[in-house]
C-alpha positions as CSV (number, residue, x, y, z in Angstrom):
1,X,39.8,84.6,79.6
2,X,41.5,85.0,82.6
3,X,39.7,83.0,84.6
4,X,39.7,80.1,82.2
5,X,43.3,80.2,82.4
6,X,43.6,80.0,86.3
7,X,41.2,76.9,85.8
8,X,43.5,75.1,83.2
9,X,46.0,75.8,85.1
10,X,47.7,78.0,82.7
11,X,50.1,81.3,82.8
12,X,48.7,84.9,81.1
13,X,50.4,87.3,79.0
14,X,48.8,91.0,79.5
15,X,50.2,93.3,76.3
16,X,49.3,97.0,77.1
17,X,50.3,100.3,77.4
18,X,50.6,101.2,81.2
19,X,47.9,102.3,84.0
20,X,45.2,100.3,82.6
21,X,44.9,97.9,85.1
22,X,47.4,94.8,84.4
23,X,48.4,94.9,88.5
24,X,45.2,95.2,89.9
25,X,43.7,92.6,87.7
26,X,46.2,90.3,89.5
27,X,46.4,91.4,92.7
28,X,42.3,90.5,92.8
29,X,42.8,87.2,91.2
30,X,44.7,86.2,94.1
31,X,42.6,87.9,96.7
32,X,39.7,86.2,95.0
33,X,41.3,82.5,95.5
34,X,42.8,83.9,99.3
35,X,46.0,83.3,97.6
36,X,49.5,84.7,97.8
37,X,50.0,87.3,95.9
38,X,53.9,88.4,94.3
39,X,54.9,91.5,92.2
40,X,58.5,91.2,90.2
41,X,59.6,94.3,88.1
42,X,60.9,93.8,84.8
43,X,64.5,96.0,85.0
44,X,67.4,95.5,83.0
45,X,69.8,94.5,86.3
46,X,67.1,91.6,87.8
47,X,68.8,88.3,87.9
48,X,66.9,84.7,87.5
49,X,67.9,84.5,91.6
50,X,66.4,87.8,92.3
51,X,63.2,85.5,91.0
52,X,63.2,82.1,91.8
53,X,65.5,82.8,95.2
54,X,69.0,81.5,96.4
55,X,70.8,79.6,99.1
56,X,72.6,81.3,102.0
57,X,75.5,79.7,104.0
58,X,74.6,79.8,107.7
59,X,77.8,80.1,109.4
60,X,76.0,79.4,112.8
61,X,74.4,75.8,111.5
62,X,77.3,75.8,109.0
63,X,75.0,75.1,106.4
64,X,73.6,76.3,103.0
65,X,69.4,77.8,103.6
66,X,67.3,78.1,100.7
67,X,65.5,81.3,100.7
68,X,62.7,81.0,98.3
69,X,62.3,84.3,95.7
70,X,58.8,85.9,95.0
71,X,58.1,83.0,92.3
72,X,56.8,81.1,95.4
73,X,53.2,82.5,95.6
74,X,50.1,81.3,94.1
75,X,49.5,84.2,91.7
76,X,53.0,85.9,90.0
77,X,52.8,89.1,88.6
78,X,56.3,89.7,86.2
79,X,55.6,93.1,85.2
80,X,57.6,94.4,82.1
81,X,58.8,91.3,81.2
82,X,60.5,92.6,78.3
83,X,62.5,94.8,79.7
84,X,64.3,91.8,81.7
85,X,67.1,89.9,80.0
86,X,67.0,86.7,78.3
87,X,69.1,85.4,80.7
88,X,66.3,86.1,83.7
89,X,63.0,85.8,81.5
90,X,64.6,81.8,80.5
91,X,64.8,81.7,84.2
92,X,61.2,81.6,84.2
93,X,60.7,78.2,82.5
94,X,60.6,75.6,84.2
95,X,58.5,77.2,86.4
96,X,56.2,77.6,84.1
97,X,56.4,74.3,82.5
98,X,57.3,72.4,85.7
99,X,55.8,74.0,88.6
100,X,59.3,74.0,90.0
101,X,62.5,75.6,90.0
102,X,66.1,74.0,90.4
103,X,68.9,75.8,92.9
104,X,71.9,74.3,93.3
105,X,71.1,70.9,91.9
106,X,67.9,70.5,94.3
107,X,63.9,70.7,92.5
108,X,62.1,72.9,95.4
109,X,58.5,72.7,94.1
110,X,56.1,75.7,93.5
111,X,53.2,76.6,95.6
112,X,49.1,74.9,93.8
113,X,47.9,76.9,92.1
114,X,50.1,78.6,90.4
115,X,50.1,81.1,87.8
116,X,51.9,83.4,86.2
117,X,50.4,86.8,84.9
118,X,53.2,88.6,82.6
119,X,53.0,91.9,81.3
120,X,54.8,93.8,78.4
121,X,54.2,97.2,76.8
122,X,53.8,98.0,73.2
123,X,58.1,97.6,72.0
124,X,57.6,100.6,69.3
125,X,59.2,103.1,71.0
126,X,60.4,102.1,73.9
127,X,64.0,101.6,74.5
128,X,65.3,98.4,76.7
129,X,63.6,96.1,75.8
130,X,63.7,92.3,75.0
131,X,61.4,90.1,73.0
132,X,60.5,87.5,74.3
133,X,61.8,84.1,72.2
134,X,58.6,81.9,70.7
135,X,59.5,79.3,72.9
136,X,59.1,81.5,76.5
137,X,56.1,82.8,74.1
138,X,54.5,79.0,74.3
139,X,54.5,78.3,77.6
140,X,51.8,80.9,78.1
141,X,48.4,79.6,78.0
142,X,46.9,83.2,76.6
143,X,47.3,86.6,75.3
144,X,44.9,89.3,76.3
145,X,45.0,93.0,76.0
146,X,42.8,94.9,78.4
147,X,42.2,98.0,76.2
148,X,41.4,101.6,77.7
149,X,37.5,101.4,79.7
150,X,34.2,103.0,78.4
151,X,33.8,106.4,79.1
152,X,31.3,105.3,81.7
153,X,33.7,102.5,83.2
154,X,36.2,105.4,83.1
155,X,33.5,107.5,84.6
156,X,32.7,105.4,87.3
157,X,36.7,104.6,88.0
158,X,37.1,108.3,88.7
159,X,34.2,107.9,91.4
160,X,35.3,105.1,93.1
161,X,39.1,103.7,92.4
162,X,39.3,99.8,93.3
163,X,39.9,98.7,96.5
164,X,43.4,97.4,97.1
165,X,42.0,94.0,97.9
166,X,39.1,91.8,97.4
167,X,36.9,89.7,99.5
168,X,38.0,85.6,98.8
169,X,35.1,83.8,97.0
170,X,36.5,80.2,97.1
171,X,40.1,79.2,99.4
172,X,43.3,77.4,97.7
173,X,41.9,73.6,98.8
174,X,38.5,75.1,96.5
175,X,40.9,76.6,93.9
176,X,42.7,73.3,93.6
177,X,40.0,71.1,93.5
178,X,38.1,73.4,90.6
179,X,41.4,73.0,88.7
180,X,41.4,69.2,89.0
181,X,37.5,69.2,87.8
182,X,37.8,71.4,85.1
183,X,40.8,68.6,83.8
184,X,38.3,65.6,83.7
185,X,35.1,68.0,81.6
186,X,34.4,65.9,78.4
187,X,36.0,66.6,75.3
188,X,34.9,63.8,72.3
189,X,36.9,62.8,69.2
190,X,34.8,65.0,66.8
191,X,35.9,67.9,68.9
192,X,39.5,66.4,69.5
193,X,39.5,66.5,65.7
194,X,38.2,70.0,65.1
195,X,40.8,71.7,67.1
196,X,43.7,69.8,65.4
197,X,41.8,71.0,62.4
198,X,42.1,74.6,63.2
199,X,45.8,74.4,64.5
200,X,46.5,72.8,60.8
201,X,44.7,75.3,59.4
202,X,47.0,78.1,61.1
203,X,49.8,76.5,59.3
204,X,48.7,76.3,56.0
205,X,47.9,80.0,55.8
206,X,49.9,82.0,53.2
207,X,50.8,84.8,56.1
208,X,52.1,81.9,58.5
209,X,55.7,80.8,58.6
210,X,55.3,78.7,61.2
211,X,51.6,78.3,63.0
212,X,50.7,77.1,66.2
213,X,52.2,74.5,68.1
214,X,51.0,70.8,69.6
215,X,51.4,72.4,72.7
216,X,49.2,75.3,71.5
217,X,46.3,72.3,70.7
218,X,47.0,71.3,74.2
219,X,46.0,74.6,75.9
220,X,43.3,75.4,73.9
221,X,41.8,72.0,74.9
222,X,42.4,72.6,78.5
223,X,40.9,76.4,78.3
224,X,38.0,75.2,76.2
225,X,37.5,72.5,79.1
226,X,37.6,75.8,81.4
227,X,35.2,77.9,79.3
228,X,32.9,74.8,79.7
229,X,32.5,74.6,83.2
230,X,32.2,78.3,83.4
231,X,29.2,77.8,81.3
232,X,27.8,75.4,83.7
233,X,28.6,72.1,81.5
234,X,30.2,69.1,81.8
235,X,31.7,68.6,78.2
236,X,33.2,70.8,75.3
237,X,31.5,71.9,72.4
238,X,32.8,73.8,69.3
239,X,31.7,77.2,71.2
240,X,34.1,76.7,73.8
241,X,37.1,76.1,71.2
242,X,35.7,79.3,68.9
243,X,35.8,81.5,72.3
244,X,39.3,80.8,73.4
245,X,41.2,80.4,69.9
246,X,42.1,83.9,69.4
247,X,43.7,84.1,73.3
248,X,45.0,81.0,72.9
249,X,46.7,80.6,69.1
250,X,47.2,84.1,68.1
251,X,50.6,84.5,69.7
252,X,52.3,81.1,69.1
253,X,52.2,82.3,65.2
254,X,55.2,83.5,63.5
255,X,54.2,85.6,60.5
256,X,56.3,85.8,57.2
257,X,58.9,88.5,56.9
258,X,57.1,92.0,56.3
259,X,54.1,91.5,57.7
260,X,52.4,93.3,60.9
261,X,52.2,90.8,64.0
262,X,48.6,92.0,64.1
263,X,48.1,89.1,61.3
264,X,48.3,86.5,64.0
265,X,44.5,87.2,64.9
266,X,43.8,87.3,61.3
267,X,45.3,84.0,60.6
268,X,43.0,82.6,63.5
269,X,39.8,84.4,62.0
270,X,40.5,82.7,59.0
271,X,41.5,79.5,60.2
272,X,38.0,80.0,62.4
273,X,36.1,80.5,59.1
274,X,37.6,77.8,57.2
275,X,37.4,74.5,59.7
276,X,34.1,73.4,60.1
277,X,32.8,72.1,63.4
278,X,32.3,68.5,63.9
């Protein structure tokens, strides 16, 4: 999942409880594209500047500077999102949407590739937080939750922690080429058809208020494209879409009043086992 959304070029939401890897994951997708790498922390106080940066009058050259924030990097790590405020986390946006952020009037443009890897802890609980609004919520590509390792993984973590960094296995000019291939896999009408099919579907069901978005058919085109090539072809099939709906749909759902958000993977299961493919 993760790296079908660095392929389609899209941004990651990591929900989990803390110390299960969220960082590292991160930190060795950029070391595995020999990219630059940027942590933010989520706090109550960070401002949308303290992000995306802010100009400096140079009294020597009598001018305003742009110094860029740590958005400028190649793979953005915003831990905690939730626990920044609206204010910053709307900050994020065009960024996300764009690939580039406005100061002072002027568009400074954002580092290829560029992706955005978000993280928020389980809300039950935990004081200081912020949810984030559907529309901040639909800008990310996928959803994934790690999940606590195997007793073996856990095992064999004990032995031998992760290295802080990872050998490259492809450059930025590689990276940005992959990105631009994965864009132009084949995807038919029949298949065009069966994932509008299943977005419908998500907003018919009964435990849906409102179900996934047109953008949401967008980026599960562009990760099924991803999933594709990962699987050494050249065009999409229905196994591509099946593999990425969950990741890709679950979270631009809204559920009716009363019930659990973990019906949002339900809804997709059931959407999944009503559509058939073309």
């Amino acid at each position: 999942v993760v790296l079908c959304t660095l392929l389609a070029g899209g941004h990651l939401l990591l929900e989990d409880r803390p110390g299960v890897g969220k960082t590292q994951l991160a930190r060795s997708l950029a070391s595995s594209i020999d990219g630059r790498f940027a942590r933010v922390q989520g706090t109550v106080d960070l401002l949308p500047s303290d992000v995306l940066g802010t100009t400096i009058w140079r009294a020597s050259t009598e001018t305003f500077e742009f110094h860029p924030g740590p958005i400028f990097a190649n793979v953005v790590l915003v831990d905690e999102l939730n626990r920044a405020t609206p204010k910053t986390q709307s900050g994020l946006l065009e960024a996300m949407a764009e690939r580039q952020v406005t100061i002072e009037g002027k568009a400074h443009a954002l580092p290829r590739p560029f992706t955005v890897i978000a993280t928020q802890n389980p809300t039950a609980g935990f004081d200081g937080t912020y949810a984030l609004p559907h529309a901040e919520l639909d800008r990310f590509m996928t959803r994934l939750s790690l999940g606590y390792p195997s007793a073996g993984a856990e095992a064999d973590l004990l032995d031998s922690p992760p290295a802080p960094s990872l050998p490259p296995v492809a450059d930025l000019a590689e990276a940005s080429e992959a990105i631009a291939a994965v864009a132009e896999i084949e995807a038919r009408r029949p298949l065009l058809e069966y994932i509008v099919a299943l977005v419908d579907a998500t907003r018919r069901h009964p435990l849906a208020e409102a179900g996934a978005s047109p953008r949401g058919g967008l980026m599960l085109l562009a990760a099924a494209r991803a999933h594709a090539a990962l699987d050494d072809r050249d065009f999409v099939v229905p196994d591509d879409v099946q593999a990425l709906a969950g990741p890709v749909l679950a979270h631009r759902i809204q559920t009716v009043g009363g019930v659990a958000a973990e019906a949002q993977q339900t809804i997709v299961d059931d959407a999944l086992g009503e559509v058939r493919a073309r």
